[in-house]
N, C-alpha and C positions, 0 to 999 in steps of 0.2 A: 752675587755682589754686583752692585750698578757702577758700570763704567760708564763717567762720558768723556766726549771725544772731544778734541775743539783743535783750532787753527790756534797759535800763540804767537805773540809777536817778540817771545823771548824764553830763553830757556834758562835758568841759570845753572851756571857750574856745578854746583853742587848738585843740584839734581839730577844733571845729566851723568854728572860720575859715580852717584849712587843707584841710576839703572842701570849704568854700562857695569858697574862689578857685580853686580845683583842676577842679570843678565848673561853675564860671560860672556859678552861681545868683547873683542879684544881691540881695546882701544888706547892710548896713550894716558890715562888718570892719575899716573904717576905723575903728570907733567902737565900743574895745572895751567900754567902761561900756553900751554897749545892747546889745550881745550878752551879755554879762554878766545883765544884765535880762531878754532874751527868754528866754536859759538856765532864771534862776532862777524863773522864773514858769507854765515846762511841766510837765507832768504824764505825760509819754511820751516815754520815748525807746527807736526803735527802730535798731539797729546794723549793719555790714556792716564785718568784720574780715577781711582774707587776711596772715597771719603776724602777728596782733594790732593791724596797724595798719589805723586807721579808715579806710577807702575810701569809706561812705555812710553815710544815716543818710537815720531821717524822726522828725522833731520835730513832736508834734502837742499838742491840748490836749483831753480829754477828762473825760466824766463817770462813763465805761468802762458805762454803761446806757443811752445817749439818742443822745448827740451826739460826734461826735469834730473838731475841726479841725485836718486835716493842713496844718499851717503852712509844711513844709522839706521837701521829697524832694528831697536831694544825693548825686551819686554822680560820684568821680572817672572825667576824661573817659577818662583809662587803663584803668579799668574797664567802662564803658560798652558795652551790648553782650553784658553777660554775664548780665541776667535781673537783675541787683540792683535797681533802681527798681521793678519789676514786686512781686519776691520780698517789697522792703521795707513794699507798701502792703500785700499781702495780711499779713503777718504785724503790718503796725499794725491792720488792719481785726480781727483775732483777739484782739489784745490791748486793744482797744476795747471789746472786748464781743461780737465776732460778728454774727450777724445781728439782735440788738435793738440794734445800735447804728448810726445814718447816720454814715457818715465822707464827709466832703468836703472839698474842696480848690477853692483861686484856680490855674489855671493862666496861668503865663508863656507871652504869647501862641507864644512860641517851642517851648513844651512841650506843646501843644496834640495836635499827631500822637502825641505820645508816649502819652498819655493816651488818644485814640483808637483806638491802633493793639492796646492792651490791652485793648478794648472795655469802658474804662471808663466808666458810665452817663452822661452830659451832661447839665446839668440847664439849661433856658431860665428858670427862675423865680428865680434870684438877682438881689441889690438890694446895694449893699455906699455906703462913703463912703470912699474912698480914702483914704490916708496925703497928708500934706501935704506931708513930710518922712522 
């Protein structure tokens, strides 16, 4: 199957709730008014289309010179397997800014090998204050 990839200047709700359940990323979809919010307050959205429908995505927030946080890497479980997760950080890391810019990410302890397995750098000096809700 042909994926492509692209930068998007918007995501809409619905597709992003129908790769986060599709996916198992555990995200709020019950509660469209907050995805709604987390939509309209990103500044990157990176895509993953096979016959223009949305399969993956990684939703970040950046300053595209400093800092980037990869908030969302979702990729249907149907797709899974095929380099999309992998594809989509390196093309958010590009569109961050490259190499002046740190991108990182919270992994789901479940996504942890995933992450590893791309020999993604691991950092031991994060500090965070959890959602409460």
């Amino acid at each position: 199957m042909n994926t492509i990839y692209a930068r998007e200047d918007f995501l809409a709700a619905d597709e992003y709730i129908d790769v986060c359940r599709k996916s198992g990323i555990n995200r709020p979809v019950d509660d469209r008014s907050r995805v709604e919010r987390m939509l309209a307050h990103s500044n990157l959205y990176v895509t993953a289309r096979q016959d223009g429908r949305l399969v993956g995505f990684a939703r970040s927030l950046t300053d595209f010179c400093w800092c980037c946080y990869l908030s969302d890497l979702a990729v249907d479980k149907a797709c899974q397997g095929q380099g999309i997760g992998k594809r989509l950080i390196e093309e958010t890391r590009t569109a961050a800014g490259g190499a002046i810019t740190t991108t990182l990410l919270l992994s789901a302890p479940t996504a942890v090998s995933f992450y590893q397995g791309m020999k993604m750098p691991q950092a031991d000096n994060c500090f965070l204050y959890r959602r409460q809700k």
